[in-house]
C-alpha positions in Angstrom: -56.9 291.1 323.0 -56.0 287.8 321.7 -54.9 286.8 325.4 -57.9 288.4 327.0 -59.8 286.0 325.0 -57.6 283.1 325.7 -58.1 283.4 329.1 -62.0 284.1 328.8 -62.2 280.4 327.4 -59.7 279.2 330.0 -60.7 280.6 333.2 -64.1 280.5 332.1 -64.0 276.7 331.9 -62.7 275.9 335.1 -65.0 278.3 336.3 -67.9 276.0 334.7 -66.2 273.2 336.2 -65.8 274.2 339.6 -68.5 276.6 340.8 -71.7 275.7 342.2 -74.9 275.9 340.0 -73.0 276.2 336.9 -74.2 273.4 334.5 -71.1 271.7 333.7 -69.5 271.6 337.5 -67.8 268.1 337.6 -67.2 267.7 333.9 -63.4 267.2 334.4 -60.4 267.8 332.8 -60.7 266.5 329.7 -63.9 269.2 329.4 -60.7 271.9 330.4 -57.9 270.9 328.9 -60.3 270.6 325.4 -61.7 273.8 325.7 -58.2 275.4 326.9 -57.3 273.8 323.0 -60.1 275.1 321.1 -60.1 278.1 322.7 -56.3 279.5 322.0 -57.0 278.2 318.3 -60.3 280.4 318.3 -58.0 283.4 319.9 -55.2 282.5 317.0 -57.9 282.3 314.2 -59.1 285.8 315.0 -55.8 288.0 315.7 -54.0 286.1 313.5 -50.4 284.1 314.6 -49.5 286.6 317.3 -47.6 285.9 320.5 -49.9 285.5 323.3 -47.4 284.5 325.7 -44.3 286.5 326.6 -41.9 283.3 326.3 -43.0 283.5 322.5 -42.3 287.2 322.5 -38.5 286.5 324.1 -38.2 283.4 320.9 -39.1 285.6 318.4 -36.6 288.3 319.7 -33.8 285.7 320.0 -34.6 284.8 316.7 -34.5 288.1 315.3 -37.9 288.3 314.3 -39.4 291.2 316.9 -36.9 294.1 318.0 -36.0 293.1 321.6 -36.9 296.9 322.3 -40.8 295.3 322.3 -40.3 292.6 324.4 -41.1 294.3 328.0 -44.3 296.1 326.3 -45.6 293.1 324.3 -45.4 291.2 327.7 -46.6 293.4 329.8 -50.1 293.8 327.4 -50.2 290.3 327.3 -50.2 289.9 331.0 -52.8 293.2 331.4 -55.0 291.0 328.5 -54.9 288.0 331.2 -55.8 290.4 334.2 -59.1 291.9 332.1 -59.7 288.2 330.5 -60.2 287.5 334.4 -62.2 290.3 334.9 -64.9 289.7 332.2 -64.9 285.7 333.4 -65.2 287.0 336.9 -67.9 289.1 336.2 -70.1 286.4 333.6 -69.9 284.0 336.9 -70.2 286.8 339.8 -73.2 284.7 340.8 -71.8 281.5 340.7 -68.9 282.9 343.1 -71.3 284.1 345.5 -73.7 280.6 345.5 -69.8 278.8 346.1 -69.4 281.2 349.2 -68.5 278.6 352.2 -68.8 275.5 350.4 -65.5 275.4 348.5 -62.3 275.9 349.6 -60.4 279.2 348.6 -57.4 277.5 347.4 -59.4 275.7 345.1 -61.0 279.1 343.9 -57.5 280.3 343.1 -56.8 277.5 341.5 -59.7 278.7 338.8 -57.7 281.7 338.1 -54.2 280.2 338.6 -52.0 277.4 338.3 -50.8 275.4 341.5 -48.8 271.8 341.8 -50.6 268.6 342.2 -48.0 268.0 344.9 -45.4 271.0 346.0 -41.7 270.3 345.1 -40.8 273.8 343.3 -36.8 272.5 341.9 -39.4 269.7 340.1 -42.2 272.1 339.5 -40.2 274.4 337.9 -38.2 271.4 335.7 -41.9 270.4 334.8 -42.9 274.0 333.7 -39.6 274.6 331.8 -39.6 271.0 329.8 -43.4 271.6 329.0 -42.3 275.1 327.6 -39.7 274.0 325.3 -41.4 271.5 324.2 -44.8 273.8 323.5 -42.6 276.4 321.9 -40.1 274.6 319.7 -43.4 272.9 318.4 -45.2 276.2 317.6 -41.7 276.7 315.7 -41.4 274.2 313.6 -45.5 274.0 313.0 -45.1 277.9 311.7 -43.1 276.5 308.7 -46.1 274.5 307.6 -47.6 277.3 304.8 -50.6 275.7 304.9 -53.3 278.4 305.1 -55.4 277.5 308.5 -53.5 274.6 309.4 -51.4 277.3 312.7 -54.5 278.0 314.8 -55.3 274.0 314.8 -52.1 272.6 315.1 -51.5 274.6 317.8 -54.8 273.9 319.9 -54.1 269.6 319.4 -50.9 270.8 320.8 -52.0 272.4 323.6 -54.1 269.5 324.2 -51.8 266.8 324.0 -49.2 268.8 326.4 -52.3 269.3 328.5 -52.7 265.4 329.1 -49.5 264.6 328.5 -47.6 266.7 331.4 -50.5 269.1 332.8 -51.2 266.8 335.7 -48.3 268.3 337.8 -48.5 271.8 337.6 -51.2 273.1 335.3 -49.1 273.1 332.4 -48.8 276.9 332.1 -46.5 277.6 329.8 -47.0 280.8 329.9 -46.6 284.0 332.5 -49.5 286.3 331.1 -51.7 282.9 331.7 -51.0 282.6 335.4 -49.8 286.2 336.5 -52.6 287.9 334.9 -55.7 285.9 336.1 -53.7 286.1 339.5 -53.0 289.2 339.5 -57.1 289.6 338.9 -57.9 287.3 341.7 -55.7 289.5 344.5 -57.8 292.6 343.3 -61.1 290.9 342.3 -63.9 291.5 345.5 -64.0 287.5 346.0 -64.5 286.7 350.1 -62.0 284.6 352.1 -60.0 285.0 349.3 -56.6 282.5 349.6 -53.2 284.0 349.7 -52.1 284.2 346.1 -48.9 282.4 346.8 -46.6 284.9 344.7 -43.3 282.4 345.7 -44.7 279.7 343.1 -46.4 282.4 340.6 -43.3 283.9 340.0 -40.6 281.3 339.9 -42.3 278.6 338.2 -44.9 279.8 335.9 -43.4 283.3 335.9 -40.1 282.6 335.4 -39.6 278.6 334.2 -41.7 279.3 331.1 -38.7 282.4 329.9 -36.1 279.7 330.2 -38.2 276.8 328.4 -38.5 279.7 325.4 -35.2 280.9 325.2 -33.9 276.9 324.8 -36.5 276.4 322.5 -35.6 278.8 319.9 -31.4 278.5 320.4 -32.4 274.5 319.5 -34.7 274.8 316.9 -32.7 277.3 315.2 -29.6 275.2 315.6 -30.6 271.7 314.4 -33.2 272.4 312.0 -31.9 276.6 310.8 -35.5 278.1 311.8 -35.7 281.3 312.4 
């Protein structure tokens, strides 16, 4: 649930931003990449501090904190919470689709649900989605030690906003494989005309499988130099 909702603010935005007759198509991507933010903090204030993204899951198994036995089903429902967070955004904006019918181009509808490269270089891609990974996750690390009642759910949406504008303008800035795989996954099934290819090849090696490898370094280095686990 907590990455359905995630993705009901994310998609949902870029939905707002994109669609025709929507009132806040143009705004831009500060508008996104803020509400992205707010959003996953909203998501973290209600369900608590639980992984809603499966390269969390595979730190917290490396780290010995959830049974590796869970990580394939706590990925897998994250991934089926981005496919029905899709779902619900697809249906609140089932107008707006139909009024963008002809006029914009269907990559850049799948780019609502999806992440794509600003330019197409997938060894680089991936090296962008892997470094922005670490980096997200060995942060949410270290900000978990802070026992601050409250402070998790906000330090972790000013973090996804700074990685946003710091190193989103390549890829998307995933980070995540339930983000990207689910809302694609709901954009090959979703009855949306001239629909683009959903361009599995990037889908699954970079924000599918860079994002695993970004996790997996960030706990092995933030349990090495600084003993969290």
């Amino acid at each position: 649930m907590g990455t359905a909702l995630m993705i009901v603010f994310g998609v949902g935005v870029h939905c707002d931003e994109v669609l025709k007759e929507t009132k806040y198509r143009g705004s831009g991507h500060i508008f996104a990449i803020t509400t992205w933010g707010f959003g996953i903090s909203i998501a973290l204030f209600i369900f608590g501090n639980v992984c809603i993204n499966p390269a969390m899951v595979l730190a917290q198994c490396v780290l010995g904190n959830i049974p590796w036995a869970h990580f394939v089903p706590l990925s897998l429902a994250e991934v089926l919470g981005g496919i029905i967070g899709a779902v619900i955004v697809y249906i609140m904006h089932a107008d707006h689709f139909k009024a963008s019918e002809g006029d914009i181009d269907p990559v850049v509808i799948r780019n609502i649900f999806s992440t794509a490269p600003g330019i197409r270089n997938l060894p680089r891609n991936f090296f962008v989605e892997f470094f922005a990974t670490f980096v997200f996750i060995a942060s949410i690390l270290a900000i978990s030690e802070v026992k601050t009642p409250g402070i998790v759910p906000i330090a972790v949406g000013l973090l996804v906003w700074a990685i946003g504008m710091g190193m989103g303008g390549t890829t998307g800035f995933a980070m995540n494989l339930a983000r990207d795989m689910g809302p694609r996954i709901a954009h090959a099934i979703l009855p949306i005309k001239n629909k683009a290819n959903s361009d599995w090849q990037y889908g699954i090696l970079v924000p599918g499988i860079a994002p695993f490898l970004g996790g997996l370094c960030a706990a092995l280095f933030m349990h090495g130099f600084f003993g969290i686990s």
